[in-house]
N, C-alpha and C positions, 0 to 999 in steps of 0.2 A: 537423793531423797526417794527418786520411786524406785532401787535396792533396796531400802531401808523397809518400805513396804513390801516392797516383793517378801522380803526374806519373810516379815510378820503372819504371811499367809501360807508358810511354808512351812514342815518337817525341816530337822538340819540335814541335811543332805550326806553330811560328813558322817555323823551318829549314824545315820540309816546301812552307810556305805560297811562301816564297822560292824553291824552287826548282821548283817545280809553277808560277810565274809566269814564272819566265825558263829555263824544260828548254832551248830550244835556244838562247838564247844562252852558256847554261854548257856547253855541247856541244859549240857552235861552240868556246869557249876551251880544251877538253880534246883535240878532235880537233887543232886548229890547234896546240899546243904541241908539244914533238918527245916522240919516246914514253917510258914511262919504264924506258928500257933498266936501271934498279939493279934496280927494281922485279923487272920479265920474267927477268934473269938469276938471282934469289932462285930463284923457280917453276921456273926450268929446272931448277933444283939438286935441288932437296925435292919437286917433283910427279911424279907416275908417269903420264902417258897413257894408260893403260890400268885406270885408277881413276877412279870416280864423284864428277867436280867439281862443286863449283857455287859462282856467287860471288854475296856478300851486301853489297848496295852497288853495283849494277853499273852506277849513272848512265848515261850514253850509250851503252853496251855496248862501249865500245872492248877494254877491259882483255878481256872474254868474246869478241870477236872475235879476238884476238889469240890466246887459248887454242884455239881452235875451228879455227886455220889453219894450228896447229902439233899437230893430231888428237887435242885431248881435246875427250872428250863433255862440253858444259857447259850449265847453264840458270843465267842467271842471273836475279838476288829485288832488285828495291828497293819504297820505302813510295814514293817519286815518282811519282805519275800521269803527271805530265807530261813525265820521265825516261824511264817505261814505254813511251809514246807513240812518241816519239822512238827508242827504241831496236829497238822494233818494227817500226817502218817502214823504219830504217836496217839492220836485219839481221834480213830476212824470215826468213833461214834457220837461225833462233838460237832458243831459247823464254827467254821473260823471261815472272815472274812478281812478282805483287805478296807482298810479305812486309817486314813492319815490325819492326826493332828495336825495344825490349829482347827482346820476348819470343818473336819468330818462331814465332806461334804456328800461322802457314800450311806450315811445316815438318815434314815426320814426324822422329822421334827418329831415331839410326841410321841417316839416310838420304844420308849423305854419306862418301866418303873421301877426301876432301880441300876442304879450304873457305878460298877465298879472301875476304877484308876486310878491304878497303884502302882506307885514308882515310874512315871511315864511322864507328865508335864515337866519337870527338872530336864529332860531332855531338851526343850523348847528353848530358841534365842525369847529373853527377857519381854520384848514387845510384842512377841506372840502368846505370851500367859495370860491377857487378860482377852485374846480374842480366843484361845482355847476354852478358858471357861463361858464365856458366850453362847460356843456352841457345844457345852456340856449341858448349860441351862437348856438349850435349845429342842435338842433330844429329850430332853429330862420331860417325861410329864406333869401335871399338878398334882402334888402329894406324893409325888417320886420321892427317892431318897439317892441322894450320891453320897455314895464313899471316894476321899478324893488323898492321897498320901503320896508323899513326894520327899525323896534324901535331899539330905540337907548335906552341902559340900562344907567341909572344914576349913574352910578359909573366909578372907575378907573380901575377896574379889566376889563380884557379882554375877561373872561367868566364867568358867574356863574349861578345858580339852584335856581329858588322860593321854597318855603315850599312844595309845589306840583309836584317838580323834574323837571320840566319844562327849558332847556339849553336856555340863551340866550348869545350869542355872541355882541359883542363890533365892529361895522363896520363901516369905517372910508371910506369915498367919493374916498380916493387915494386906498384904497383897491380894491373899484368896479372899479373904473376906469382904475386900472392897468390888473384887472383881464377881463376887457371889452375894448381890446387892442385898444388905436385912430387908428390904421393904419385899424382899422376892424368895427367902431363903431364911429357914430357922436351924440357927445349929443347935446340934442335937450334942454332939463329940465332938472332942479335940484333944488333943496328944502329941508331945514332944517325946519321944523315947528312944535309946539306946537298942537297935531288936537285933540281936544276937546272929539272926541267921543271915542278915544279911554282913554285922559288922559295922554299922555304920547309923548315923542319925536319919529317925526317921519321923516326917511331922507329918498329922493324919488329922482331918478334917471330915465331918459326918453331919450332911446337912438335910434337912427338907423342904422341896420347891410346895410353895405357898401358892393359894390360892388364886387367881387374877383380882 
């Protein structure tokens, strides 16, 4: 039982290991694919420029560079050292910081009005998705907007490990939704779609944190 906890509070350790081993070969494959215009055209829609971004998950810093050259202020947070590495050296002129799902505890409360993560919770064991979005609400300020999009794995199982130990999780719209309480959160978007650059199913959720 207090494993079962431990892990909830924790990054997968295995995923992190996998990509803290091969940062820039996965880098190379995110920059090399074409970009993910479904993606950037969401953001265009629902983000403000003139609002306190940051993105959580920002592997190679592409997705935060993209932001950054269409004038929003952005820093973006991954738990990847060797992610961090890479993106630091590839966009000198960006800040990246280290900060770990579930619990972003390197995060102040209220310190964001708008927060993008994308493709990053699907990394998470199952019982840590709903204490990730917790402290996604938590960060989030009132009238924020999260953009929140997560692959969907092709199977029936509810969690499993590529050949490269890589955890993805099985995340169903009623899960973020419940986990992203209506009485606290108006969706704005939602999307199930096929996005090409990645190859794979991708569901994409666009809410805004409500009033108290």
């Amino acid at each position: 039982m207090a494993d079962k906890e431990k892990s909830s509070e924790q990054a997968d350790t295995k995923t992190l290991k996998a990509y803290d081993k091969d940062a820039f070969l996965f880098a190379k494959q995110w920059h090399d694919s074409p970009p993910p215009t479904e993606i950037y055209e969401v953001i265009t829609k629902f983000f403000d420029k003139s609002k306190t971004t940051i993105e959580i998950g920002s592997g190679s810093g592409r997705d935060a560079a993209w932001l950054k050259t269409r004038g929003f202020s952005v820093i973006g947070f991954d738990a990847s050292q060797g992610l961090l590495d890479y993106s630091r050296k590839r966009y000198g002129h960006i800040e990246f910081k280290f900060a770990e799902l579930p619990l972003l505890k390197e995060i102040e409360s209220n310190s964001a009005d708008q927060i993008l993560c994308a493709t990053a919770i699907q990394h998470l064991a199952p019982q840590a998705i709903p204490i990730a979005l917790n402290h996604l609400d938590r960060v989030l300020k009132v009238d924020g907007i999260l953009f929140l999009s997560w692959r969907v794995p092709l199977t029936n199982e509810k969690n499993y490990r590529l050949e490269d130990e890589r955890l993805y999780t099985k995340i169903e719209f009623e899960e973020a939704q419940n986990g992203l309480s209506p009485s606290r959160f108006k969706e704005l978007y939602r999307d199930e779609t096929d996005i090409q650059t990645f190859g794979k199913l991708i569901r994409t959720l666009v809410v805004k944190k409500l009033s108290e």
